[in-house]
C-alpha positions as CSV (number, residue, x, y, z in Angstrom):
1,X,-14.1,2.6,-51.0
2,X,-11.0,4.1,-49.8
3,X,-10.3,1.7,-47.2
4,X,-10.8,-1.2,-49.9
5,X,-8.6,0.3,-52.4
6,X,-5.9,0.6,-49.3
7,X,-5.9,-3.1,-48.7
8,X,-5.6,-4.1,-52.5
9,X,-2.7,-1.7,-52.7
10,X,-1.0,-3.5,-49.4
11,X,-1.7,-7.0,-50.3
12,X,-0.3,-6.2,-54.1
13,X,2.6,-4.4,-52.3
14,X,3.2,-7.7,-50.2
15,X,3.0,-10.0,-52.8
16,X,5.4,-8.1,-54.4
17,X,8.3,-8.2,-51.8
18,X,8.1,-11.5,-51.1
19,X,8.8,-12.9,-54.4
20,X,11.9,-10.7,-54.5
21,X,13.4,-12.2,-51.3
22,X,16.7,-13.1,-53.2
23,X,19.7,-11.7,-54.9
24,X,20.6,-12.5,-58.2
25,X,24.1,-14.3,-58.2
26,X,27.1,-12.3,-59.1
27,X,28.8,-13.0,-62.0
28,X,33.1,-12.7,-62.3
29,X,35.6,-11.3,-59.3
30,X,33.9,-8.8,-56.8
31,X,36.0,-5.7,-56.2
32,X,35.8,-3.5,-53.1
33,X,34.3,-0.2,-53.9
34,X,37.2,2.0,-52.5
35,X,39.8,0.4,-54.6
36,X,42.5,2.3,-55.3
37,X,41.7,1.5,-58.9
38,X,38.0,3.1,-58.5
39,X,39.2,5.7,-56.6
40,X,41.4,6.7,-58.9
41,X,38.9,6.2,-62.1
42,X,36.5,8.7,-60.1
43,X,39.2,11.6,-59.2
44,X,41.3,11.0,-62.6
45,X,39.0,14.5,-64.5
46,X,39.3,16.2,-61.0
């Protein structure tokens, strides 16, 4: 029982990840996360 229960889970957890293979495509200008813009949005209440 428990070994058949383990092999459902794996093969749902398998099916799973392969369907999500892909990354949605970015939308507008990509920005580097240490920005000096960021940086400064972060530290600004410090």
């Amino acid at each position: 029982m428990k070994a058949s229960l383990f092999l459902l889970l794996l093969c749902a957890l398998i099916g799973c990840a392969r369907h999500h293979d892909e990354l949605p495509p970015v939308s507008g200008d990509r920005e580097p996360v240490n920005s000096p813009a960021i940086i400064h949005e972060v530290t600004a209440h410090v």
